[in-house]
C-alpha positions in Angstrom: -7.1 -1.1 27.2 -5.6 -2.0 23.8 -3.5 0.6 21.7 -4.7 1.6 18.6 -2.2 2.1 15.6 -2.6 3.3 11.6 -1.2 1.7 8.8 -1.2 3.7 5.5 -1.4 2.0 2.3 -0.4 3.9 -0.9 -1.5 2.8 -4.8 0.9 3.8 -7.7 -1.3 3.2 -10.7 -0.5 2.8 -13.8 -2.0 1.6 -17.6 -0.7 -2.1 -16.7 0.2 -2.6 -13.1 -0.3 -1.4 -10.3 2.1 -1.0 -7.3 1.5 -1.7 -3.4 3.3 0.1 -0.5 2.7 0.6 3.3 3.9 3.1 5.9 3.2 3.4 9.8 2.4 6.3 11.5 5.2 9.1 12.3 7.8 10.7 10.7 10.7 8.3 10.9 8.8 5.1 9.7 10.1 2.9 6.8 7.3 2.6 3.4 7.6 -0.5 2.8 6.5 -2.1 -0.9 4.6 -4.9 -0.5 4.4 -5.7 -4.3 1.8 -4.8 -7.5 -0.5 -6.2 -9.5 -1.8 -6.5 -12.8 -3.7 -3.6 -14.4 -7.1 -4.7 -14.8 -9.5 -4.6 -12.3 -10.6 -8.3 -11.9 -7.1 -8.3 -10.4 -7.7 -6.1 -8.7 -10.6 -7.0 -7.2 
């Protein structure tokens, strides 16, 4: 039977960028920033 696990994903929006960052599940797991994008939503898309 396979384990399932969560990964959270966190947006830090702003007018002209917007940032990346993920977390596992628990207390004592490390966010990591994966990086950001421009502001505008084709990007983002």
């Amino acid at each position: 039977m396979k384990e399932s696990s969560t990964l959270y994903t966190g947006l830090d929006v702003h007018k002209d960028s917007v940032g990346i960052a993920t977390a596992d599940t628990g207390r004592n797991s490390e966010d990591r920033r994966v990086g950001s994008l421009g502001g505008d939503l084709a990007v983002l898309d």
